[in-house]
Legacy VTK file of the C-alpha trace (Angstrom):
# vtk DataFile Version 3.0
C-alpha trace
ASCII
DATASET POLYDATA
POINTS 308 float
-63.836 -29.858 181.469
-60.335 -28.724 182.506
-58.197 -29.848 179.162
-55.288 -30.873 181.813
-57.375 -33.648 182.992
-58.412 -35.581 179.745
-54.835 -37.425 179.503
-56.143 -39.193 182.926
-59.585 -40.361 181.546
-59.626 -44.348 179.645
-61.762 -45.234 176.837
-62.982 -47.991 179.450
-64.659 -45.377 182.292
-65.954 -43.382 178.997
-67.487 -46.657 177.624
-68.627 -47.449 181.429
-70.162 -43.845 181.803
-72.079 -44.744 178.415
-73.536 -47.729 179.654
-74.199 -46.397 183.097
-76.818 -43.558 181.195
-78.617 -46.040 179.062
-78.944 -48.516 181.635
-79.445 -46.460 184.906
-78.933 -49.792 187.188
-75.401 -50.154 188.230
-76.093 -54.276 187.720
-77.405 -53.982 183.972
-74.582 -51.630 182.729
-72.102 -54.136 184.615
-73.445 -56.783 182.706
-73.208 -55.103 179.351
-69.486 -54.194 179.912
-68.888 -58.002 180.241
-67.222 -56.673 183.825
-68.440 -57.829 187.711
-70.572 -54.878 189.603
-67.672 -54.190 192.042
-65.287 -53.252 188.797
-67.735 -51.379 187.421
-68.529 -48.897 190.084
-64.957 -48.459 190.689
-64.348 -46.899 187.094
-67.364 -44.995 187.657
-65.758 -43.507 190.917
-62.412 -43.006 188.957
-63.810 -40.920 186.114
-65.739 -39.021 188.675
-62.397 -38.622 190.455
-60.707 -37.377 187.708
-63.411 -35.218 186.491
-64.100 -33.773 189.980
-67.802 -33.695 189.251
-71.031 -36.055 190.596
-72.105 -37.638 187.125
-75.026 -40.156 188.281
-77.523 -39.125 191.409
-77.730 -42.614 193.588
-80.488 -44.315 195.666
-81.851 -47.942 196.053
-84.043 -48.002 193.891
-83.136 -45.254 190.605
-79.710 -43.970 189.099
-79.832 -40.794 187.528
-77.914 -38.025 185.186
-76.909 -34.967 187.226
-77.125 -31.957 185.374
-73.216 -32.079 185.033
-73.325 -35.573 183.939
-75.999 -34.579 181.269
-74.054 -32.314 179.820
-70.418 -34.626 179.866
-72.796 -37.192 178.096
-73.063 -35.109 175.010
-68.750 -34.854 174.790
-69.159 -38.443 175.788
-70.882 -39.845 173.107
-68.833 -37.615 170.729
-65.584 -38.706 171.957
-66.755 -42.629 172.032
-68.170 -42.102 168.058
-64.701 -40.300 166.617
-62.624 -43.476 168.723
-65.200 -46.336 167.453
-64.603 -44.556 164.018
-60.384 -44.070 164.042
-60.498 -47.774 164.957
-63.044 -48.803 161.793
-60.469 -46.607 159.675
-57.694 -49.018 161.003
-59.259 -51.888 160.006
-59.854 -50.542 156.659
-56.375 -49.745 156.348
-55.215 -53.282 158.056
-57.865 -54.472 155.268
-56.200 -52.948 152.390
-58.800 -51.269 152.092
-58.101 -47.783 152.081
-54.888 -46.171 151.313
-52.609 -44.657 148.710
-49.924 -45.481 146.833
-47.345 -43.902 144.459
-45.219 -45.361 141.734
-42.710 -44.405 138.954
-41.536 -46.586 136.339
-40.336 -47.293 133.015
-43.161 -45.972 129.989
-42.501 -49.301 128.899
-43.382 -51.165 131.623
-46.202 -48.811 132.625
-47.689 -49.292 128.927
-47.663 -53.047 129.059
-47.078 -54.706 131.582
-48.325 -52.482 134.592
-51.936 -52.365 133.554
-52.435 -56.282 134.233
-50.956 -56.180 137.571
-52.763 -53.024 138.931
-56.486 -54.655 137.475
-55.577 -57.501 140.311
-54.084 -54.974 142.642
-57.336 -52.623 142.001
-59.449 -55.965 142.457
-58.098 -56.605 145.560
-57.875 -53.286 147.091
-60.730 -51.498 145.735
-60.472 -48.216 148.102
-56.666 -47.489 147.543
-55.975 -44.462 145.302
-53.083 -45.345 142.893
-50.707 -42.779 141.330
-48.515 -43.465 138.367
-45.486 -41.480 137.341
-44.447 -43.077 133.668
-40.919 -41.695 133.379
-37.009 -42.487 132.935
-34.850 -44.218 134.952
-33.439 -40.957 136.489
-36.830 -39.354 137.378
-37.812 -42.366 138.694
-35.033 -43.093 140.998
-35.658 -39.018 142.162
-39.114 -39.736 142.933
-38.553 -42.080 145.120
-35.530 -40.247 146.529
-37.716 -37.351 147.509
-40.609 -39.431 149.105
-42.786 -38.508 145.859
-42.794 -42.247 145.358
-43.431 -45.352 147.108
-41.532 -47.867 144.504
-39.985 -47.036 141.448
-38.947 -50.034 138.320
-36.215 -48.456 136.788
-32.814 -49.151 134.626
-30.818 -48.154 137.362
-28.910 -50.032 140.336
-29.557 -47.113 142.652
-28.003 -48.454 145.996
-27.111 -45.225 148.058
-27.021 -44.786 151.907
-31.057 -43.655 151.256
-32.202 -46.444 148.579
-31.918 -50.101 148.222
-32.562 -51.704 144.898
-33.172 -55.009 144.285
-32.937 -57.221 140.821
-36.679 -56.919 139.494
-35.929 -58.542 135.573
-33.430 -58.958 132.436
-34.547 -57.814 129.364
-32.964 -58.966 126.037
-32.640 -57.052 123.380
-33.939 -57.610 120.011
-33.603 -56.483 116.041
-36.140 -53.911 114.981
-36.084 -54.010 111.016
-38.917 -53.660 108.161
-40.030 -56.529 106.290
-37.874 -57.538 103.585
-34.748 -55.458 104.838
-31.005 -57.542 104.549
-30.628 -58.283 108.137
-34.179 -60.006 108.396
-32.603 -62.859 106.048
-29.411 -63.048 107.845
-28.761 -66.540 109.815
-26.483 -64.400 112.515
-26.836 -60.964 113.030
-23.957 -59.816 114.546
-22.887 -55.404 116.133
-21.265 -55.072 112.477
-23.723 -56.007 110.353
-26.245 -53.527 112.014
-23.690 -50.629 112.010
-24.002 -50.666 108.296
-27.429 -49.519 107.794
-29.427 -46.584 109.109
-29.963 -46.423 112.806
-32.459 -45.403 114.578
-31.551 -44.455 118.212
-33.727 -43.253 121.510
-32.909 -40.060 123.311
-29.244 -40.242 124.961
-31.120 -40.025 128.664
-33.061 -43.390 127.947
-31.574 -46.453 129.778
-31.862 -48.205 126.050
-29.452 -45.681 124.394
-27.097 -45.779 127.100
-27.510 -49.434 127.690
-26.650 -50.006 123.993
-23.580 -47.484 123.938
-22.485 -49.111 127.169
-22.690 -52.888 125.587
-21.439 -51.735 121.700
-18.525 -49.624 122.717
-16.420 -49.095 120.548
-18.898 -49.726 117.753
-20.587 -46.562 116.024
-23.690 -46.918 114.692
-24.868 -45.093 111.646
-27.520 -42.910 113.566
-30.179 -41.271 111.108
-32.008 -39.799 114.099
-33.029 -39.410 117.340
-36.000 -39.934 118.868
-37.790 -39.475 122.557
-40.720 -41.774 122.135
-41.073 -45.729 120.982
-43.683 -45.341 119.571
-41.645 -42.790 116.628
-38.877 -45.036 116.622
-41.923 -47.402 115.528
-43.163 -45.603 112.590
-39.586 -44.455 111.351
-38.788 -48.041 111.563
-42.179 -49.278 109.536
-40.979 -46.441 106.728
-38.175 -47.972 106.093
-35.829 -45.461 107.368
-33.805 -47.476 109.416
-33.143 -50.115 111.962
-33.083 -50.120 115.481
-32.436 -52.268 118.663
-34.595 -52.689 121.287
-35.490 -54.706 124.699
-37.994 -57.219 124.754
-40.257 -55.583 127.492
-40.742 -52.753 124.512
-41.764 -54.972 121.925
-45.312 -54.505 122.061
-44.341 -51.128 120.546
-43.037 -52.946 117.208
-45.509 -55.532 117.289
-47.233 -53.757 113.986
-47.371 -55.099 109.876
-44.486 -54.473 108.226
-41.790 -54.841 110.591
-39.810 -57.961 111.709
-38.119 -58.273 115.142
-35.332 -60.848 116.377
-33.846 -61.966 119.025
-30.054 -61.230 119.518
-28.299 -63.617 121.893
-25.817 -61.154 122.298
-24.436 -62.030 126.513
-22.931 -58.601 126.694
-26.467 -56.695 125.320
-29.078 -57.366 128.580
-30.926 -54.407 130.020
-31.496 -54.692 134.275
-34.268 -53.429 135.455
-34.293 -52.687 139.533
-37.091 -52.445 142.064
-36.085 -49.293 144.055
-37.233 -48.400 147.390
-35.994 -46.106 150.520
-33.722 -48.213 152.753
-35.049 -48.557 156.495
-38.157 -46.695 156.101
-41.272 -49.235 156.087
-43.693 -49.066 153.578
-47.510 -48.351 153.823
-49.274 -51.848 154.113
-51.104 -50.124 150.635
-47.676 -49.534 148.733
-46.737 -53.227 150.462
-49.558 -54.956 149.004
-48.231 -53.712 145.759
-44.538 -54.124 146.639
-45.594 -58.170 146.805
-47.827 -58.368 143.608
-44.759 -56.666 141.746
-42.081 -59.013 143.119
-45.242 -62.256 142.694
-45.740 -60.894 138.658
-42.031 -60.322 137.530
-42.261 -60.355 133.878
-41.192 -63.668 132.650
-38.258 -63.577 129.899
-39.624 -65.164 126.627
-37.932 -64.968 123.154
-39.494 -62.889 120.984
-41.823 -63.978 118.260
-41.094 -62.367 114.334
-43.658 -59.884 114.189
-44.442 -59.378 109.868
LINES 1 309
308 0 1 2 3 4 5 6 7 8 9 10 11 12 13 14 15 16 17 18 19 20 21 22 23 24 25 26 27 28 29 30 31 32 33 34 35 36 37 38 39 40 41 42 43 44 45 46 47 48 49 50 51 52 53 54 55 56 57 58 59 60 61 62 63 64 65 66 67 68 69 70 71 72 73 74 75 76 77 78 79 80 81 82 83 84 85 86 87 88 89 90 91 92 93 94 95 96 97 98 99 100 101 102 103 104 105 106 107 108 109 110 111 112 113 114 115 116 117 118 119 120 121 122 123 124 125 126 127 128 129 130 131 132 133 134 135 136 137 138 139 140 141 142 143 144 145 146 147 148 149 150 151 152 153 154 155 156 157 158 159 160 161 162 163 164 165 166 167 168 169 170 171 172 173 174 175 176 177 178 179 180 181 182 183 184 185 186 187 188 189 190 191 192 193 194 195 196 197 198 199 200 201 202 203 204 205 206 207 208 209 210 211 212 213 214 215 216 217 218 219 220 221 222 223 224 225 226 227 228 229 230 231 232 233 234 235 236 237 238 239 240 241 242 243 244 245 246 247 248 249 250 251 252 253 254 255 256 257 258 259 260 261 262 263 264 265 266 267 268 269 270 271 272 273 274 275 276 277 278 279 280 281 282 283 284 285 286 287 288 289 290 291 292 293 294 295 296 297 298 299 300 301 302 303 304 305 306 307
């Protein structure tokens, strides 16, 4: 078959022609394309037409393959099997149930609060392959950037002529300190009376360092160290090395014997945390799905309980 000709053939004569050899009566294979027997022979003269070939040998009483039309039925039946399949994929995909997705976010988040929301989102969408990039603000916001990533939750209010971000959550931040340590007794703990003990501080690329330098400014803390992970800044903290500040959506970190946290009610301290996307470009009904369940599961601002 002359390749020039198959933009002029329908999935209706192919469906037709289908019928038309399993039947062999004009009447029956009318009947089983729900179309009158006029109709029908018309789209069996059209593909014929087109094709340029005699598919079906006529008479009163018997309707017949040719030897040409033997041989189309076997491209036929192909061609009708991949379409009836590319429209079952659809409806998977319509379905949610097929599909990937891509996301970058805060380790914090990711830890703790992520896993919840992507059990429902897994629940729901059983078939839709997930991929998780745990990483900084920055790297985050580049993922998405670069089309690496659907959505990104990040510390960042990346709106650029490329990306939109909208307000996700607040987090407050809160006193790291061991058990029995001065500021754990204090009524009011206030910048000073943390810059005179040891601090422990995060990497200067986290969104907590700089959000703390940002909101403390002038103020220098003491820093003993510096560390990349929260979970270090965890067990320097349980040794009694020094104190730290942190935002609530870490907490889970310092949740451990031996250390105390508390809230500080500080207006000027609050960490943002941004849904990023790429402005005017449409997400995948998969990464949409998500996209709701992430706006539908915000994490919900609590005061922290003392953790001993």
């Amino acid at each position: 078959m002359n390749v020039s000709l198959r933009p002029n053939l329908s999935i209706r004569q192919i469906q037709a022609f289908i019928a038309l050899s399993e039947q062999r009566s004009f009447t029956k294979a009318a009947a089983t394309c729900f179309l009158s027997q006029p109709a029908f022979s018309a789209l069996i003269g059209q593909l014929e037409g087109t094709l340029g070939l005699r598919l079906f040998d006529r008479s009163t009483r018997h309707v017949v393959l040719t030897a040409e039309g033997s041989d189309f039925e076997i491209s036929a039946r192909r061609l009708l099997a991949e379409f009836d399949a590319a429209l079952l994929g659809m409806s998977d995909y319509l379905a949610r149930k097929r599909g990937r997705v891509s996301i970058a976010l805060l380790p914090s988040l990711a830890a703790n609060w992520l896993p919840t929301v992507l059990r429902q989102y897994h629940e729901q969408h059983p078939g839709v392959a997930i991929t998780v990039a745990d990483v900084l603000s920055e790297p985050c916001v580049d993922l998405v950037h670069s089309g690496k990533a659907d959505l990104a939750l990040a510390a960042i209010r990346a709106d650029t002529p490329n990306l939109c971000a909208e307000p996700f959550c607040n987090d407050d931040f809160h006193l790291v300190c061991p058990v029995g340590h001065p500021l754990a007794r204090l009524r009011e703990v206030r910048p000073r009376d943390i810059a005179s003990y040891p601090f422990i501080h995060m990497a200067r690329n986290s969104s907590v360092r700089q959000y703390l330098e940002m909101a403390l400014h002038p103020l220098q803390m003491q820093t003993l160290m510096e560390v990349d992970q929260l979970a270090t800044a965890m067990g320097m903290v349980r040794a009694g090395l020094g104190v730290s500040l942190m935002p609530a959506l870490t907490l889970f970190h310092f949740a451990q014997k031996g250390i105390v946290t508390r809230p500080l009610p500080w207006p000027e301290l609050k960490r943002s945390i941004y849904l990023v996307r790429r402005r005017e470009r449409s997400l995948s009904l998969a990464a949409q799905s998500l996209y709701d369940l992430f706006m539908s599961s915000r994490p919900l601002e609590h005061p922290a309980k003392r953790v001993k």
